[in-house]
C-alpha positions as CSV (number, residue, x, y, z in Angstrom):
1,X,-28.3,-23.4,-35.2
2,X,-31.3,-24.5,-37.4
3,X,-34.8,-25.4,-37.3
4,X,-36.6,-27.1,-39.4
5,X,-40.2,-28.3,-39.8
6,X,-42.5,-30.5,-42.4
7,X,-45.6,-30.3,-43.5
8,X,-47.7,-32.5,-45.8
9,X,-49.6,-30.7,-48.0
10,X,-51.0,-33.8,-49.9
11,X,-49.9,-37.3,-50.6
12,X,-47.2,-35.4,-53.4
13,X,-46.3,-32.2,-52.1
14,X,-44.7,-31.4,-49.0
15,X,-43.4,-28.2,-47.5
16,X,-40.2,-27.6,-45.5
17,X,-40.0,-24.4,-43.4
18,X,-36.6,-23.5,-42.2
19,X,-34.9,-21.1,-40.1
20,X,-30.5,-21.0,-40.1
21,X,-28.6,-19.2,-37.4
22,X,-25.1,-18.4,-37.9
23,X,-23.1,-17.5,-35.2
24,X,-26.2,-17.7,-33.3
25,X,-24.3,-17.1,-29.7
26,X,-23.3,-13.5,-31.1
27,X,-19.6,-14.3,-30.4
28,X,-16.7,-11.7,-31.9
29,X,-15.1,-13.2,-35.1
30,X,-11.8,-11.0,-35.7
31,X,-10.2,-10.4,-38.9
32,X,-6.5,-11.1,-39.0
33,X,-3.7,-8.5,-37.8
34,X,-2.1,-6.5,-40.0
35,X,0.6,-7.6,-42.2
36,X,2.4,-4.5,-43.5
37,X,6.1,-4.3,-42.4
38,X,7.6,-1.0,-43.2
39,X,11.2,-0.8,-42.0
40,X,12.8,2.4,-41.8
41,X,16.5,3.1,-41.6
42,X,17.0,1.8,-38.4
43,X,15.4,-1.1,-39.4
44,X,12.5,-0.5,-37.3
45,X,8.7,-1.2,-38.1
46,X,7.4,2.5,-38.6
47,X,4.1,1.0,-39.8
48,X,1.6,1.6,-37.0
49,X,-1.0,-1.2,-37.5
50,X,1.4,-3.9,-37.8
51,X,0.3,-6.8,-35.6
52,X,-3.2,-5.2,-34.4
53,X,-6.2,-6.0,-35.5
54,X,-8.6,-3.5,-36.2
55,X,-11.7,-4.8,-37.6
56,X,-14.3,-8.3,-37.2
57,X,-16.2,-10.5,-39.6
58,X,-20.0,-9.9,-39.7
59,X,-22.1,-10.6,-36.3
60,X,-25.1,-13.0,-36.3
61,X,-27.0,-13.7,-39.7
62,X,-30.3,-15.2,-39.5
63,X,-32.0,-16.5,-42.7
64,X,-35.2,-18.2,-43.3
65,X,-36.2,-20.7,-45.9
66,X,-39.1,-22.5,-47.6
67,X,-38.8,-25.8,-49.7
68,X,-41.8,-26.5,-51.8
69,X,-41.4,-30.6,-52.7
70,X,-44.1,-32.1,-55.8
């Protein structure tokens, strides 16, 4: 999501004011599942985070901007 907005200083010089939104709706982002097979003599996984994921990727990140044009 982003807004932006210009403003004309003078003839020359302008100014952009910005404002980003990632992942504005706040959604969950997960990381992948674990990958680590451990087979034990059986043959059996014995690892217990294989196949569950167990963490997520950052929530929203706002940022805000300003663009000086001459």
């Amino acid at each position: 999501l982003s807004l932006f907005k210009n403003f004309e200083i003078t003839e020359r010089v302008k100014l952009e004011a910005r404002g980003e939104a990632f992942d504005a709706l706040n959604h969950v982002n997960y990381n992948n599942p674990g990958s680590t097979f451990v087979p034990n003599a059986q043959g059996v996984n014995s690892s217990a985070q294989f196949g569950r994921i167990t963490s997520s990727l950052p929530a929203r990140r706002i940022q805000l901007g300003l663009r000086l044009t001459f």
